[in-house]
VOMAR-301062 format. One line per field, with one value per residue: residue in three letters; residue number from 1; z, y negated, x of N, C-alpha, C in turn. Coordinates in nm, 2 decimals, padded with zeros to 4 digits. Layout:
N
rest	ALA, ...
nr	NUM, ...
n_zz	Z, ...
n_yy	Y, ...
n_xx	X, ...
ca_zz	Z, ...
ca_yy	Y, ...
ca_xx	X, ...
c_zz	Z, ...
c_yy	Y, ...
c_xx	X, ...
//
This chain:
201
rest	UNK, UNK, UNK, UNK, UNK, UNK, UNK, UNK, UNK, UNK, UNK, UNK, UNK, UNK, UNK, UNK, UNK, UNK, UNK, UNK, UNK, UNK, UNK, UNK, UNK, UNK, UNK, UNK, UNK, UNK, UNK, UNK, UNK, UNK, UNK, UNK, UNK, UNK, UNK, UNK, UNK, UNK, UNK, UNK, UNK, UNK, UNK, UNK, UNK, UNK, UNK, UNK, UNK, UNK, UNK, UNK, UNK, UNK, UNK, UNK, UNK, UNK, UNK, UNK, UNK, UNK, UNK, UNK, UNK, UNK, UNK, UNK, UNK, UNK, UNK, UNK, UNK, UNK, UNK, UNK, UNK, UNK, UNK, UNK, UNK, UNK, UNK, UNK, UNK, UNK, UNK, UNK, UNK, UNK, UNK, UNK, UNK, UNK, UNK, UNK, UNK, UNK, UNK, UNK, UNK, UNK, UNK, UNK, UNK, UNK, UNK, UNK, UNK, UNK, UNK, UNK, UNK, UNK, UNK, UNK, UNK, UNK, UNK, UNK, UNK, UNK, UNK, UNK, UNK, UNK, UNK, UNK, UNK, UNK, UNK, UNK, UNK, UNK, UNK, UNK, UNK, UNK, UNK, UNK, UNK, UNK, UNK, UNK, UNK, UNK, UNK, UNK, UNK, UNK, UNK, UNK, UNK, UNK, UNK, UNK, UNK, UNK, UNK, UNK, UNK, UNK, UNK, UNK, UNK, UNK, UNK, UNK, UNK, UNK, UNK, UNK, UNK, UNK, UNK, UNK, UNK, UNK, UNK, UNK, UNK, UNK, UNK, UNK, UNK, UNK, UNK, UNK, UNK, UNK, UNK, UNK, UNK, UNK, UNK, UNK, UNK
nr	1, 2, 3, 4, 5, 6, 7, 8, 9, 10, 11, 12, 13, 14, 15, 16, 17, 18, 19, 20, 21, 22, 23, 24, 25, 26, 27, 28, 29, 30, 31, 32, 33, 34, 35, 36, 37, 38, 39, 40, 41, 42, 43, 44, 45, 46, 47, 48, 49, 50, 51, 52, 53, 54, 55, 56, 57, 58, 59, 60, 61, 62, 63, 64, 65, 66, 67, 68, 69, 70, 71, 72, 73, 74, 75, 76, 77, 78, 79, 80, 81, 82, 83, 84, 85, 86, 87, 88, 89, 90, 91, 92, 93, 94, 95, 96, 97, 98, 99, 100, 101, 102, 103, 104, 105, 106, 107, 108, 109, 110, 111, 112, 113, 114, 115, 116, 117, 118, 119, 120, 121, 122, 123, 124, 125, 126, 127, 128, 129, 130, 131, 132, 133, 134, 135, 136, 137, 138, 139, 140, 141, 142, 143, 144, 145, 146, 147, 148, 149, 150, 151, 152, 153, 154, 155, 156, 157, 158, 159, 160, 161, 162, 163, 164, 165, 166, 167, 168, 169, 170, 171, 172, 173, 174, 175, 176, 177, 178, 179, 180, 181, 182, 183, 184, 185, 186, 187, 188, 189, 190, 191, 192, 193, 194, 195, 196, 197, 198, 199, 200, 201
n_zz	00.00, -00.10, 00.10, 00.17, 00.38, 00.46, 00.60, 00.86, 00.98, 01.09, 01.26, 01.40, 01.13, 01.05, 01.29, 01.22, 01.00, 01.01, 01.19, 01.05, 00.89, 01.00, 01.10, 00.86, 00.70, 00.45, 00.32, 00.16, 00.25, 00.18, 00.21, 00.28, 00.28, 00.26, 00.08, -00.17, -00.21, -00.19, -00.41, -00.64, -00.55, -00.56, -00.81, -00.95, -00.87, -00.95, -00.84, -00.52, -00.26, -00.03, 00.21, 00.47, 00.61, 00.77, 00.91, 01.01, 00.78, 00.63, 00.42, 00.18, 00.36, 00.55, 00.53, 00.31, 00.12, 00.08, -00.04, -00.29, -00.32, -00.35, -00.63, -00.79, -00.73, -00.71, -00.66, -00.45, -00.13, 00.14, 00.49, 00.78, 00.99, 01.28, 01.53, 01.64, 01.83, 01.80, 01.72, 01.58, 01.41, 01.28, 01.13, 00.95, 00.82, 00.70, 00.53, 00.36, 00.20, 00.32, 00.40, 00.65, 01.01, 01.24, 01.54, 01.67, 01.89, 01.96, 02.05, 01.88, 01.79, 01.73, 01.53, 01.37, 01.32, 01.23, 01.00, 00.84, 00.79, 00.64, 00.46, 00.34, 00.23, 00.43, 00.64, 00.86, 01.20, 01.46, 01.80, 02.06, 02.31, 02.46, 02.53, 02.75, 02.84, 02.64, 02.65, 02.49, 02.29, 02.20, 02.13, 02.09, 02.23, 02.04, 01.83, 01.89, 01.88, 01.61, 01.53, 01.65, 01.53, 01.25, 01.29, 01.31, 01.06, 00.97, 00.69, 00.55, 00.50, 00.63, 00.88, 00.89, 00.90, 01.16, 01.34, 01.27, 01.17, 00.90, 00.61, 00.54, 00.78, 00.94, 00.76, 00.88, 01.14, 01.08, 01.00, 01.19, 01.36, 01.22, 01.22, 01.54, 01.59, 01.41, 01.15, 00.81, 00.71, 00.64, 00.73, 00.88, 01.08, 01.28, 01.26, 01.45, 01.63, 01.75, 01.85, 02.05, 02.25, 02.19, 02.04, 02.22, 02.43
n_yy	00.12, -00.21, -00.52, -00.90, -01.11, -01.43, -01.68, -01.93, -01.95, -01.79, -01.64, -01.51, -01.44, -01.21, -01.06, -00.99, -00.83, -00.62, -00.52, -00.41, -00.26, -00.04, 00.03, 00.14, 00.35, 00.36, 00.17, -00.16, -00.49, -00.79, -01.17, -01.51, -01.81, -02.05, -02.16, -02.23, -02.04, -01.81, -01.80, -01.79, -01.54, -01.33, -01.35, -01.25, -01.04, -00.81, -00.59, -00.61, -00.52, -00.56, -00.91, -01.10, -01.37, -01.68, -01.93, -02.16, -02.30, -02.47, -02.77, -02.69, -02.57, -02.24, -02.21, -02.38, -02.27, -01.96, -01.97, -01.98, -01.79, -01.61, -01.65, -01.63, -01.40, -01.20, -00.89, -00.83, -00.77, -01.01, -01.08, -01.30, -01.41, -01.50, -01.77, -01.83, -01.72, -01.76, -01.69, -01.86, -01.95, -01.72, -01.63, -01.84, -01.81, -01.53, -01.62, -01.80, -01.57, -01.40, -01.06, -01.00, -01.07, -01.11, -01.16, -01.31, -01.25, -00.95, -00.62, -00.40, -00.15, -00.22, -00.42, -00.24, -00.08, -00.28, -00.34, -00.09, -00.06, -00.28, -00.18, -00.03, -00.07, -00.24, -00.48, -00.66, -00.81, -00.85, -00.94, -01.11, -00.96, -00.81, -00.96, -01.04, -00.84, -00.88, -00.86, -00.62, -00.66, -00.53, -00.27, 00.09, 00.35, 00.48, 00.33, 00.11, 00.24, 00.28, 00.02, -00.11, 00.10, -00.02, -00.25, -00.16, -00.15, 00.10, 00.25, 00.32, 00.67, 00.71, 00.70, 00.83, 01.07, 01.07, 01.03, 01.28, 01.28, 01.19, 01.00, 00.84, 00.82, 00.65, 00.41, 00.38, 00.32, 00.08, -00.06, -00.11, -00.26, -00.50, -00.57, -00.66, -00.81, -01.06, -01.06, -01.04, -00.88, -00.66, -00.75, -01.05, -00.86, -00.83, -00.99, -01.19, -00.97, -01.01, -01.25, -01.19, -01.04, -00.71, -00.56, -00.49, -00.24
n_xx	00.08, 00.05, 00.11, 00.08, 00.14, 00.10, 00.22, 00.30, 00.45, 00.80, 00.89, 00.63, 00.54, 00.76, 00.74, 00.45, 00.51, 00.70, 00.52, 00.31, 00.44, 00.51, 00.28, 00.12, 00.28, 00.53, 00.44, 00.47, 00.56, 00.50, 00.60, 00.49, 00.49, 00.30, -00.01, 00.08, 00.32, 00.16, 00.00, 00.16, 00.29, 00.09, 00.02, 00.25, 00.29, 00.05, -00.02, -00.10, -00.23, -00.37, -00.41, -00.27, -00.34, -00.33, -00.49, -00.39, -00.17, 00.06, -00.03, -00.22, -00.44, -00.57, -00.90, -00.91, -00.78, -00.87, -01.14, -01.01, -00.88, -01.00, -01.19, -00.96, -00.82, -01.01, -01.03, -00.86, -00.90, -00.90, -00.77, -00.82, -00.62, -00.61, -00.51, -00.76, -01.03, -01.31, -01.63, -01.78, -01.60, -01.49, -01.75, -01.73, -01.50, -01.55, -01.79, -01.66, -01.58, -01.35, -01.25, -01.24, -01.17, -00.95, -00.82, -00.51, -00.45, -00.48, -00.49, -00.21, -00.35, -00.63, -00.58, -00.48, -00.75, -00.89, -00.74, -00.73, -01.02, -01.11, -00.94, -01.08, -01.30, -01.48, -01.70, -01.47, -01.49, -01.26, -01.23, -01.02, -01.07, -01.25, -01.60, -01.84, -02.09, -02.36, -02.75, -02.90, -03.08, -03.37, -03.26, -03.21, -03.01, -02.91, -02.89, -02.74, -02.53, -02.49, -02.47, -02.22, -02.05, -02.12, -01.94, -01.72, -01.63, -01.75, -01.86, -02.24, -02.24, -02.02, -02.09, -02.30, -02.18, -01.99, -02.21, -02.37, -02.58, -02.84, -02.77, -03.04, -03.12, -02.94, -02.98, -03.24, -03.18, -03.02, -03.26, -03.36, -03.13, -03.14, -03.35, -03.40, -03.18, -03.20, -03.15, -03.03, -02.84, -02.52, -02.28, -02.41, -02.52, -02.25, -02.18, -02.34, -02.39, -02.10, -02.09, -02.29, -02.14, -02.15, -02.05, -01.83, -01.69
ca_zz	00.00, -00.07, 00.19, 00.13, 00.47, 00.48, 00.79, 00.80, 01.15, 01.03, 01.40, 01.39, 01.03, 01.09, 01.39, 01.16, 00.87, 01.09, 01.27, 00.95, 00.78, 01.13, 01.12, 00.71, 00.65, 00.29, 00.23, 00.10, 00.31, 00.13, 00.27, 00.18, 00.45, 00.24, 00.00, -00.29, -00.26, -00.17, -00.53, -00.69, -00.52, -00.65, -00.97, -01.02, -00.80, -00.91, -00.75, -00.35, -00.21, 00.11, 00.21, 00.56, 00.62, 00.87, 00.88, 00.99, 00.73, 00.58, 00.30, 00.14, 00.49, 00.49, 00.46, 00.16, 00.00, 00.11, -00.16, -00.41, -00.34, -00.37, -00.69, -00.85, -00.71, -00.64, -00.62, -00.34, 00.01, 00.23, 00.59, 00.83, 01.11, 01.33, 01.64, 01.73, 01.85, 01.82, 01.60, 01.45, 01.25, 01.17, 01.08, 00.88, 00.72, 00.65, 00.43, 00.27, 00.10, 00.35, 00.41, 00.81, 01.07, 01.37, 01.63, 01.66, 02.00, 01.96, 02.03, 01.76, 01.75, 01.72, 01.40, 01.26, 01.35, 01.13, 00.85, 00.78, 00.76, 00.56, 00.30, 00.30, 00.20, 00.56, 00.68, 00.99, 01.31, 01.57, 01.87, 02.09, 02.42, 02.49, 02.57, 02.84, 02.74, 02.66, 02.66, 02.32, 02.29, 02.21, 02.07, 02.14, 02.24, 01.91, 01.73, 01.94, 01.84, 01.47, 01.57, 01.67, 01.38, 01.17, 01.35, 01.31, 00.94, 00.87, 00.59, 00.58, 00.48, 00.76, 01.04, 00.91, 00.89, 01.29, 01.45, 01.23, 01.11, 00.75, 00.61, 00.55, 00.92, 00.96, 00.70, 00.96, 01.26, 01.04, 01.01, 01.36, 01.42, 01.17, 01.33, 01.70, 01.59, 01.33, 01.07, 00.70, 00.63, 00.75, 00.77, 00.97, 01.19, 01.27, 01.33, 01.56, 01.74, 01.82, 01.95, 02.17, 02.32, 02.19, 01.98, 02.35, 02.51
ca_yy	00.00, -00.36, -00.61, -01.01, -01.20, -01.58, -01.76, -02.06, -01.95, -01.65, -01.54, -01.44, -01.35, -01.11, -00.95, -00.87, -00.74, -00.51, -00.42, -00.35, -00.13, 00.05, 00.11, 00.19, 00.41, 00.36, 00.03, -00.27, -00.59, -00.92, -01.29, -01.61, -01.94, -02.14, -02.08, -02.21, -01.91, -01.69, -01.80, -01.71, -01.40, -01.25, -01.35, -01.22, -00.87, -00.78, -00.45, -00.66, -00.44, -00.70, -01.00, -01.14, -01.53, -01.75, -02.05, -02.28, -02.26, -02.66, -02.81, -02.61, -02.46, -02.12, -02.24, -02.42, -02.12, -01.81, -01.94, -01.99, -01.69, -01.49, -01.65, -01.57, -01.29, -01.10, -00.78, -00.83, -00.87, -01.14, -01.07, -01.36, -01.34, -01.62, -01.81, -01.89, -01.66, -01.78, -01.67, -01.93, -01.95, -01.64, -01.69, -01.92, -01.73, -01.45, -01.69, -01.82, -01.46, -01.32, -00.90, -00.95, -01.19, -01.04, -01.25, -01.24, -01.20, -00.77, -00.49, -00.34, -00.05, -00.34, -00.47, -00.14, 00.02, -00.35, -00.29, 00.01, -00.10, -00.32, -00.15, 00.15, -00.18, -00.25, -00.60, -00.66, -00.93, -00.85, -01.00, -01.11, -00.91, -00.78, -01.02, -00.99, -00.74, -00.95, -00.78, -00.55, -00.68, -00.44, -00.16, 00.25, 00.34, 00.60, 00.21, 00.01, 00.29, 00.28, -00.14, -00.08, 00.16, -00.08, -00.35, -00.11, -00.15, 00.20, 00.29, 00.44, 00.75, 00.76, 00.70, 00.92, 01.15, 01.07, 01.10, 01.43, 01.25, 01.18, 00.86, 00.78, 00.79, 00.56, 00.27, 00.37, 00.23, -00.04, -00.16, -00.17, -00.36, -00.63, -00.68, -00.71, -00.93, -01.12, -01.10, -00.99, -00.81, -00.61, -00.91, -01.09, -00.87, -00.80, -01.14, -01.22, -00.91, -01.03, -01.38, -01.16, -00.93, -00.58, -00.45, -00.44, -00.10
ca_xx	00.00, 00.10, 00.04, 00.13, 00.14, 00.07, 00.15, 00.39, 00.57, 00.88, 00.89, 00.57, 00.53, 00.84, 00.69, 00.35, 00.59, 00.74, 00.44, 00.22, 00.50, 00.49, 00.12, 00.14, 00.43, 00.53, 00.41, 00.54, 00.48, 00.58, 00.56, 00.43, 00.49, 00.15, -00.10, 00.12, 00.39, 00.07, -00.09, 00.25, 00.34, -00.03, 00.05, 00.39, 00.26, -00.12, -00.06, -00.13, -00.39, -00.41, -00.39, -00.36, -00.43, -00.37, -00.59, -00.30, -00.08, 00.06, -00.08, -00.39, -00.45, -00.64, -01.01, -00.91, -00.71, -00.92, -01.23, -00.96, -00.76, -01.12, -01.19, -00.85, -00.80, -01.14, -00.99, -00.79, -00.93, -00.83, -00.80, -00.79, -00.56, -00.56, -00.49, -00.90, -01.10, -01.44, -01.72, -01.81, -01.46, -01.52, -01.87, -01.73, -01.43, -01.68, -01.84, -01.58, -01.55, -01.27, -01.36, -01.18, -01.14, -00.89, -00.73, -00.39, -00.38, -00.55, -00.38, -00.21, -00.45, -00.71, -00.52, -00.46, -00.81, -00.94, -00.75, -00.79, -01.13, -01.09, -00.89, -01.18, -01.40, -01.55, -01.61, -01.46, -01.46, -01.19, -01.21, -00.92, -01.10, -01.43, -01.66, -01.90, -02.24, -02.52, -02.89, -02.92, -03.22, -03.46, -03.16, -03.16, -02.82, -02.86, -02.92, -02.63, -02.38, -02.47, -02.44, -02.06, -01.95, -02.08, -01.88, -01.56, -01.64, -01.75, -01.99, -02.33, -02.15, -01.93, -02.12, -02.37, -02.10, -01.95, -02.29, -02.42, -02.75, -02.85, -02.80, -03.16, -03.14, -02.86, -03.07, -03.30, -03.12, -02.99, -03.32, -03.43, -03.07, -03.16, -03.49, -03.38, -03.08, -03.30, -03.07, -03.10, -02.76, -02.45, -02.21, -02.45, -02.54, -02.19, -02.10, -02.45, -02.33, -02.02, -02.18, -02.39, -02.07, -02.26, -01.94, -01.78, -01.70
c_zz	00.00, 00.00, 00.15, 00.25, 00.43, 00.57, 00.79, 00.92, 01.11, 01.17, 01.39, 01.29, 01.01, 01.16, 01.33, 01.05, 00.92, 01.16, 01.14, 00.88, 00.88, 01.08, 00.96, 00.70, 00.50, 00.22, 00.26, 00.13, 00.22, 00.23, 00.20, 00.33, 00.36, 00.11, -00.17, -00.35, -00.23, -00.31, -00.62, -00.65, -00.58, -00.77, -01.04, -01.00, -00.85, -00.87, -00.58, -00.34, -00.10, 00.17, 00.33, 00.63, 00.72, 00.81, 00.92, 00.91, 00.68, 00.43, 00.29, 00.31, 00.44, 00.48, 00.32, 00.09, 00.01, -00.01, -00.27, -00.48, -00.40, -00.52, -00.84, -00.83, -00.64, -00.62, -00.52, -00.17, 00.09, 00.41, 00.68, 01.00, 01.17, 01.49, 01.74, 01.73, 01.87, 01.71, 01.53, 01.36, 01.22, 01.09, 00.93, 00.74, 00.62, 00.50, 00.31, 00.18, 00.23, 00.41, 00.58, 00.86, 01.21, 01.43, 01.66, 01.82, 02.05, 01.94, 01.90, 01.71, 01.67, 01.59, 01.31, 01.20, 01.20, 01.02, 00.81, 00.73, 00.64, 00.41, 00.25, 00.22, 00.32, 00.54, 00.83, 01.07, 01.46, 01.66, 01.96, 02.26, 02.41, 02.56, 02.66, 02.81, 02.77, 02.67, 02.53, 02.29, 02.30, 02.13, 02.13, 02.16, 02.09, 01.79, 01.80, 01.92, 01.72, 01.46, 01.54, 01.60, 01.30, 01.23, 01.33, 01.21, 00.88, 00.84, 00.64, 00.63, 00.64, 00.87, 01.01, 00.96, 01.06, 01.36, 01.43, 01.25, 00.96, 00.74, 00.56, 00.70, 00.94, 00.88, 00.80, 01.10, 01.19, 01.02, 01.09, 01.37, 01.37, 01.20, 01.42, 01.70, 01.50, 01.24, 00.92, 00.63, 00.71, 00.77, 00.89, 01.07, 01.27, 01.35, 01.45, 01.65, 01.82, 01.90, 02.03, 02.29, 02.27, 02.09, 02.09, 02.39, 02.38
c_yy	-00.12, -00.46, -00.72, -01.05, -01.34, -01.64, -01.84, -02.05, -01.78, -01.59, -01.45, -01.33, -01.23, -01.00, -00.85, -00.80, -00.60, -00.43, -00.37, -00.25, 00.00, 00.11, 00.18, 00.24, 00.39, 00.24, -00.03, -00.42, -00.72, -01.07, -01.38, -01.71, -02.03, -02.08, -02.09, -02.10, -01.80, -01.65, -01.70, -01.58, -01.32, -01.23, -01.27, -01.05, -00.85, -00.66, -00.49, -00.60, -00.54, -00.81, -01.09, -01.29, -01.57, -01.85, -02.17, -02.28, -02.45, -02.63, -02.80, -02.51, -02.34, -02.15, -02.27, -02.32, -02.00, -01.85, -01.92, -01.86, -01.56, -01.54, -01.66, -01.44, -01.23, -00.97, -00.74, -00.87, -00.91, -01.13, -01.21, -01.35, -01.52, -01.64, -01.80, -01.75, -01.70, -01.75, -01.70, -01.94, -01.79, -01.61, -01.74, -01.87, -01.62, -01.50, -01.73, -01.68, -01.35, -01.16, -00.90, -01.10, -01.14, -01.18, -01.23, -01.17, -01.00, -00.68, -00.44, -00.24, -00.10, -00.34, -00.34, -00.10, -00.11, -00.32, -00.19, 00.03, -00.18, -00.30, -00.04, 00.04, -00.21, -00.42, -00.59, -00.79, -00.85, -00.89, -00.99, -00.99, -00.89, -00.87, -01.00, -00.93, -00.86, -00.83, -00.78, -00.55, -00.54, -00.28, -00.08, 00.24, 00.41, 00.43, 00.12, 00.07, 00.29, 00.11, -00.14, 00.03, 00.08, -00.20, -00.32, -00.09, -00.02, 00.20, 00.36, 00.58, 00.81, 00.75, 00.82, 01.05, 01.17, 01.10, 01.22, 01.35, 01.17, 00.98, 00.83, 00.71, 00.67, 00.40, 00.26, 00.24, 00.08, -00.11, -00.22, -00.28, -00.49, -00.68, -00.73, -00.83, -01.07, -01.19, -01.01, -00.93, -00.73, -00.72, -01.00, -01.05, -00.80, -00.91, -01.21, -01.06, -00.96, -01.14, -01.33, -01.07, -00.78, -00.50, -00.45, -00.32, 00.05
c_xx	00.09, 00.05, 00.14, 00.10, 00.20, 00.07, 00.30, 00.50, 00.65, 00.83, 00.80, 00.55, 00.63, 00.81, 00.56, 00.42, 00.59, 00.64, 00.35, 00.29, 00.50, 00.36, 00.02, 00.28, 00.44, 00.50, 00.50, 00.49, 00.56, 00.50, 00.56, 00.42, 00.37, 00.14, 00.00, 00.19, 00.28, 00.01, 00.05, 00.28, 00.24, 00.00, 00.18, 00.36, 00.13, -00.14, -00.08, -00.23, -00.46, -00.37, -00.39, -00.30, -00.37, -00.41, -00.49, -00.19, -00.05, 00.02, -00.25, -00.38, -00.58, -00.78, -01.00, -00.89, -00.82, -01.08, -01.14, -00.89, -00.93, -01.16, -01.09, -00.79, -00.91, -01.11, -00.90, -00.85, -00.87, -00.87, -00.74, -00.73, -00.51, -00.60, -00.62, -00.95, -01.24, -01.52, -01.78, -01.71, -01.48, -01.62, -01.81, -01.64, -01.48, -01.71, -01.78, -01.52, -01.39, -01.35, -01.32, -01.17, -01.06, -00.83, -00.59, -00.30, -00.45, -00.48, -00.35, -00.26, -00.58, -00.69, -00.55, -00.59, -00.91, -00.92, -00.76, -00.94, -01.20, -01.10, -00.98, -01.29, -01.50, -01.51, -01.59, -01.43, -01.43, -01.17, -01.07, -00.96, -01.25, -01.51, -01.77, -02.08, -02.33, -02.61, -02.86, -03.04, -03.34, -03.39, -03.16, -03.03, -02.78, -02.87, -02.76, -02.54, -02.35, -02.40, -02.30, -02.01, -01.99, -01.99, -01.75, -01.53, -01.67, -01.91, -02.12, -02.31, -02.10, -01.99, -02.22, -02.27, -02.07, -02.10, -02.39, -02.58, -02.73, -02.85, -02.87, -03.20, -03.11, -02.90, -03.19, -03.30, -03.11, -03.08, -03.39, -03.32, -03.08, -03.26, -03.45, -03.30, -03.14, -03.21, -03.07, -02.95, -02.66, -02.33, -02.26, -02.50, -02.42, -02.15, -02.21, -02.43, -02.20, -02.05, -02.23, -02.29, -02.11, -02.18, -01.82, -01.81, -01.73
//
């Protein structure tokens, strides 16, 4: 796998180098300190399978770049990896077309357990700690666990798969959880779970 990191501080971007070839054996991590050598490096490589962001980067900072980088490079997803942990920036990154939003302060299992999510085509919002349980509104626990696999970005498929029920079932659940959370997709109720704490534990 090829991974391109974007982040304007070496130290750190060093430490994810090293930790992503760790948690990918075999891959090939390249760097990029702002979006201009990010746009080049795509261009020169179109084999980058991933892409991961920070939002403070100088110049074009990452809001600006992450629509541009999604409509020059749509085949690449753009994971954002940054300092904030709140859900409305990710909310917001979301939006802007990125498939991840992690914190940078999450264990490296955290990181790994995202992209890999990611790269299966999951979207994912990482938080930096478990936030404290709100009320699951009106959610079965056989509905709040399908809730949190999709939160860990896995597929219909696969969750049918992990909890040995069909996935008619599983559109089942999913459409109790978009009632309760009162939200009309898997993205959004992903990211109004995490506002509520309910992909904790």
């Amino acid at each position: 796998m090829n991974i391109l990191i974007v982040d304007d501080h070496p130290v750190y971007r060093d430490g994810l180098a090293a930790l992503v070839a760790q948690l990918f054996a075999g891959s090939t991590v390249a760097q990029a300190a702002d979006a201009g050598a990010a746009f080049d490096a795509l261009a020169r490589d179109p084999g980058v399978d991933l892409v991961l962001l920070d939002l403070a980067i100088p110049g074009l900072d990452g809001r600006a770049a992450l629509p541009l980088l999604r409509s020059r490079f749509p085949a690449v997803p753009v994971v954002v990896v940054s300092a904030a942990d709140d859900p409305r920036v990710a909310s917001e990154c979301i939006a802007l077309g990125a498939s991840g939003f992690v914190a940078k302060s999450v264990r490296r299992e955290a990181l790994a357990a995202a992209l890999r999510a990611v790269v299966d085509g999951g979207v994912v919002v990482s938080p930096a700690a478990p936030r404290r349980l709100a009320p699951a509104a009106d959610l079965t626990p056989r509905e709040l666990e399908v809730l949190r696999r999709l939160g860990a970005g896995e597929s219909n498929k696969a969750i049918a798969r992990r909890l040995d029920i069909s996935e008619a079932t599983v559109r089942e659940h999913l459409t109790a959880v978009y009632r309760a959370l009162d939200v009309a997709s898997r993205t959004q109720a992903v990211l109004e779970a995490q506002r509520r704490g309910l992909l904790a534990g």
